[in-house]
C-alpha positions as CSV (number, residue, x, y, z in Angstrom):
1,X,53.6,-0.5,-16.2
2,X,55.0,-2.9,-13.5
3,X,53.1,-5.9,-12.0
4,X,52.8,-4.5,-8.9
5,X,51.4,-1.3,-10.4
6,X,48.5,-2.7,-11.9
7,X,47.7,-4.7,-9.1
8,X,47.4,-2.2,-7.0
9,X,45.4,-0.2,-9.4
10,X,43.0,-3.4,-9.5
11,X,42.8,-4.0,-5.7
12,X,42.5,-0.1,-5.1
13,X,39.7,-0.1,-7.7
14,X,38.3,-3.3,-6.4
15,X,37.8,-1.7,-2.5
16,X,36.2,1.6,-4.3
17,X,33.6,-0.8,-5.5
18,X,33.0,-2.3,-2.8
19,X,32.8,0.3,-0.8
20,X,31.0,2.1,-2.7
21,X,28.2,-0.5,-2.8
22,X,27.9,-1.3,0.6
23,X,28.5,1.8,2.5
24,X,25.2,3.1,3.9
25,X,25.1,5.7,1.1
26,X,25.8,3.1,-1.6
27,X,23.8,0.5,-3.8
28,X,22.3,-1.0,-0.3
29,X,20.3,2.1,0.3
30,X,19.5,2.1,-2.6
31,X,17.8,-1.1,-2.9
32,X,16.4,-0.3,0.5
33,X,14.9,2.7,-1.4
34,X,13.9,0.8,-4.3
35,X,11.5,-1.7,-1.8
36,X,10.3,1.3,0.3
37,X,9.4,3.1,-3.2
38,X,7.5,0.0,-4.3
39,X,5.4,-0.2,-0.7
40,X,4.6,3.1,-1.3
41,X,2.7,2.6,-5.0
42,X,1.2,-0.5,-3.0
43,X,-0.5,1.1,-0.6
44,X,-1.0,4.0,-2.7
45,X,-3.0,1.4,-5.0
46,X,-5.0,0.4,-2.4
47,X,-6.0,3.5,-0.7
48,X,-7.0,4.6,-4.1
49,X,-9.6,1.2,-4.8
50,X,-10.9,2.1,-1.4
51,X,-11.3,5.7,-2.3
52,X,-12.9,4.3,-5.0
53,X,-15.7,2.0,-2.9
54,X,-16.0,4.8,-0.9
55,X,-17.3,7.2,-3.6
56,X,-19.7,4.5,-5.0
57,X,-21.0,4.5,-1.5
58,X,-21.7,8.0,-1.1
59,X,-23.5,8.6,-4.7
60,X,-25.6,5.3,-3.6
61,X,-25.9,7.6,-0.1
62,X,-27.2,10.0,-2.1
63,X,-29.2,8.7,-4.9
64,X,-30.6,5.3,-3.6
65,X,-33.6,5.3,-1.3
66,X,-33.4,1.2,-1.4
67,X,-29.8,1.5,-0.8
68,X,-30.3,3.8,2.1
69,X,-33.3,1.6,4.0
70,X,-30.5,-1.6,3.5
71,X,-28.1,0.5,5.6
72,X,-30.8,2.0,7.9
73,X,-31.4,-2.1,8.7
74,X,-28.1,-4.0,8.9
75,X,-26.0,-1.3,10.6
76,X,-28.6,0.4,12.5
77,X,-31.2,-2.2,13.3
78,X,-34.4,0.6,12.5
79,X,-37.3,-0.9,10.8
80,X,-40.2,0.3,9.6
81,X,-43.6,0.7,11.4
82,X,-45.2,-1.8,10.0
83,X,-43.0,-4.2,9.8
84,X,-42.5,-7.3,12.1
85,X,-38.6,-8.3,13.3
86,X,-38.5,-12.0,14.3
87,X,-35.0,-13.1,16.0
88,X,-33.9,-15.9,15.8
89,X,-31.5,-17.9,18.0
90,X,-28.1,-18.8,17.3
């Protein structure tokens, strides 16, 4: 082959590459897919320890009678009736 034939083999093969890496359907969307993959298991991760807390708290819901009055307190402020709440200031 000529000179000129195989360099215009290499350039012509050189834009294919780079076009083919950097068009929008090319190695750049796929990268972009690779980091949106990766959020995905993150989050996916997380909702599942949640999930996790989550169950704990309804089988402590349900089993727990201590665990139960703790809530009934802090998140509800209910006491019993013969107890004696004393506030103080902050």
């Amino acid at each position: 082959m000529e000179r000129w034939t195989v360099r215009a083999l290499f350039i012509a093969t050189a834009a294919l590459w780079l076009f083919t890496l950097f068009n929008d359907e090319g190695f750049v969307k796929m990268l972009k897919a690779r980091r949106e993959k990766e959020r995905i298991y993150l989050r996916i991760s997380e909702l599942k320890a949640r999930n996790s807390e989550l169950e704990k708290q309804v089988h402590l819901l349900r089993t727990d009678l201590r665990y139960i009055e703790r809530i009934a307190k802090d998140e509800m402020g209910l006491v019993r009736p013969d107890e004696i709440v004393v506030f103080f200031g902050d």
